[in-house]
N, C-alpha and C positions, 0 to 999 in steps of 0.2 A: 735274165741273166745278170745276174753278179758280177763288178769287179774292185778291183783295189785301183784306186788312184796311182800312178804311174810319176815315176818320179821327175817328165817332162811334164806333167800336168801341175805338178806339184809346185816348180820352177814358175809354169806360167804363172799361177795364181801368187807366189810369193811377186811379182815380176810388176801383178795386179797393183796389187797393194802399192808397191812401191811407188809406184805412176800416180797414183790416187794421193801418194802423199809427199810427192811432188808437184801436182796441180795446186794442193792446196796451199802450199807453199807459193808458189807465182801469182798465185789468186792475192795472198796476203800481201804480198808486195809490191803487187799490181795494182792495190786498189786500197792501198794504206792509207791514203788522205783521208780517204769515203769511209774506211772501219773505225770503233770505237776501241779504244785500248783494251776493253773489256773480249769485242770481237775477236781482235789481231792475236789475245790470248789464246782466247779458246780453239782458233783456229791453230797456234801453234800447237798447242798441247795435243792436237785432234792429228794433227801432224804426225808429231812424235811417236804417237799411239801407231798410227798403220806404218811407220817405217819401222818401226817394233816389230809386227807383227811380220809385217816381212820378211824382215832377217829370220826369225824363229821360222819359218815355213823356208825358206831358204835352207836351214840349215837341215829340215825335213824330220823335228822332234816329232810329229804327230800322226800327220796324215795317212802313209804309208800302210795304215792297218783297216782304214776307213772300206768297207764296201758298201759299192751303189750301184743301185738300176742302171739302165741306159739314161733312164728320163732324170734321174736324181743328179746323173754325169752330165748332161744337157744343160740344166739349170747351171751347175756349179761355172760350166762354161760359157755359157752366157754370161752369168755374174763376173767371171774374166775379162770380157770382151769389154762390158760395160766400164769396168772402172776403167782400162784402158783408153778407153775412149770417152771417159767424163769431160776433159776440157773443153769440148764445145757447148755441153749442158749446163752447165756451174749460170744458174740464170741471174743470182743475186747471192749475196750472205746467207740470207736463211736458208736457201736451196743449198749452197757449200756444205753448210754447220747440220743439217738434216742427211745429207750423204753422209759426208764423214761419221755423223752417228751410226747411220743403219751402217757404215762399211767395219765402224769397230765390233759394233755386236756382231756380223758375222764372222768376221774376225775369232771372238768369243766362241761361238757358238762353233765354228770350226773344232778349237779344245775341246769342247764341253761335249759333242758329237763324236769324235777322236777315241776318247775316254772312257763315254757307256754307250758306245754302237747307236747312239740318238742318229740317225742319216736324217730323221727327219728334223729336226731342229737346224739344221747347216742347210736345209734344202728351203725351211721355210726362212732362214735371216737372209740366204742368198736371193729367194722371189723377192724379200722385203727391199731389199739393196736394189735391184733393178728397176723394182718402181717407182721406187726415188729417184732416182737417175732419169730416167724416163718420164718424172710430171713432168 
């Protein structure tokens, strides 16, 4: 069975993000002695990117048209749950700066899925995103 993303789903996963790029935010300022100005960048800018993203799924330009399986609705919701719940994982810098990549490409790949019916592209950056979180 088929369906479209629901515009509470839509909220949470924008809601995701947000949280994702608010850890990384306390991360970096939590731990500003220990980064290299080079780190404290990238983690800003990696910042900036998912509270982007958020707002844009916030504002619900995309999703709406998106249909998936149950199992495809699963994943995406998992990938929810996780990012909300990354602040206990965040193990080190490279583990931060490794999330936050897999979380913009799914990010990406949300659009890009969005746009030419791709479910599986948003289904496989969302697996990818979880198991980052999860090393």
């Amino acid at each position: 069975m088929e369906k479209k993303l629901s515009a509470n789903e839509v909220f949470e996963l924008s809601k995701a993000f947000h949280n994702l790029s608010s850890v990384l935010g306390h991360y970096r300022y939590d731990h500003w002695e220990d980064l290299t100005p080079s780190q404290r960048s990238d983690l800003e800018n990696k910042q900036w990117t998912l509270f982007n993203i958020s707002s844009d799924l916030n504002a619900k330009s995309v999703l709406l048209k998106v249909k998936l399986i149950e199992q495809d609705l699963q994943t995406l919701q998992s990938a929810t749950n996780a990012m909300q719940e990354v602040a206990q994982k965040i193990q080190d810098i490279k583990h931060g700066i490794r999330i936050a990549t897999k979380a913009i490409a799914f990010g990406g790949a949300i659009y890009v899925g969005a746009s030419t019916g791709n479910v599986g592209l948003i289904v496989s950056a969302a697996s990818d995103l979880i198991s980052e979180i999860n090393a």
